[in-house]
C-alpha positions, 0 to 999 in steps of 0.5 A, a space after each residue: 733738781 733745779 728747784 732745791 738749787 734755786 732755794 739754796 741760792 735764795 737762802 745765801 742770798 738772804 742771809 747775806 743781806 741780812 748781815 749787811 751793816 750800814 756804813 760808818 759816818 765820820 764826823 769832827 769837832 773842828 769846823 770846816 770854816 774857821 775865822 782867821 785868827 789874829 796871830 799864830 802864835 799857839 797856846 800849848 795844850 799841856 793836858 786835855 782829860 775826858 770822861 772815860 765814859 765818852 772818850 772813846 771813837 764812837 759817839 756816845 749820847 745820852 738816853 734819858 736820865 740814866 741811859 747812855 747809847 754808844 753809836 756803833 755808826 756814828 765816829 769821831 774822826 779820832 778819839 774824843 781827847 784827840 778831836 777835842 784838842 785838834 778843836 782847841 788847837 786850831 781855834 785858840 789864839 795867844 794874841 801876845 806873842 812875848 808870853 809863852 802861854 798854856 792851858 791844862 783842860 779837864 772836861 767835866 761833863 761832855 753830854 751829847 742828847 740828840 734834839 735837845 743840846 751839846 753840852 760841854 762844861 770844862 776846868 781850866 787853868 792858864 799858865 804863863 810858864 810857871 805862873 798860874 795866870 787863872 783857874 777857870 770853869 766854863 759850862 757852854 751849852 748849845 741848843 741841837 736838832 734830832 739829827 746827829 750832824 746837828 748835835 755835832 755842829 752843837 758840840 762844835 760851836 761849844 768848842 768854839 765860844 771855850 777857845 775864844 773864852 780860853 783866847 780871851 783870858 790870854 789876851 790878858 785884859 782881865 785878871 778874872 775869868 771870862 763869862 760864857 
């Protein structure tokens, strides 16, 4: 009798190890030190679109040519659009406060491939109210190690150099677009 109700112990304990999951891990595109910008008057977001493919709380990298791996454990802290312009928002700077400034983001391609790079090539256009003040694309590609805290700290410091590229257009020192 006490035998049949050990394996019965064993069993339940065995199956419910096996249905262990292993925890979520959070992660964020906005960096935990950010440099002190300038001034704090804001450039307003009018409209960040993503790929559908990746925007999503999971993080999706790519397998190979044709291959694309979602990471059940592996999250944004948001939704990539929502963590993309909490990024953009903490970093960008309107050093002329006079000029009510905004851009309008369309990412192009956000592709994540662990031990290779983060890479984040974005449209973009300037406006001052009304006024078209330049239509830019900028393509930022940053070198990351296996691990997907560094892919991240890649896609994180992609993030960086197009605020400080979007930051430089308002500035407005040049009529042209900046080079990455």
């Amino acid at each position: 009798m006490v035998f049949p109700l050990k394996m019965t112990l064993i069993a339940a304990l065995a199956v419910l190890a096996a249905c262990r999951s292993d925890p979520i891990q959070f992660h964020t595109l906005t960096p935990a030190q950010l440099s002190s910008p300038g001034s704090t008057t804001d450039i307003r977001i009018e409209s960040l679109i993503v790929p559908p493919q990746v925007d999503r709380p999971q993080i999706v990298v790519r397998e190979g040519n044709t291959g694309m791996a979602i990471l059940e454990t592996q999250w944004w802290g948001a939704s990539l659009v929502d963590e993309l312009r909490s990024a953009l928002l903490d970093q960008m700077v309107n050093s002329n406060p006079q000029r009510k400034l905004s851009v309008r983001l369309e990412v192009q391609r956000f592709d994540s491939i662990p031990g290779q790079y983060g890479l984040l090539d974005v449209k973009w256009r300037l406006r001052n109210g009304e006024e078209i003040l330049m239509t830019c694309r900028s393509t930022l590609q940053t070198p990351s190690g296996p691990s997907i805290d560094e892919l991240v700290a890649a896609q994180q410091n992609n993030v960086k150099r197009l605020a400080a590229l979007i930051s430089q257009a308002a500035s407005g020192t040049r009529s042209s677009c900046p080079s990455a």
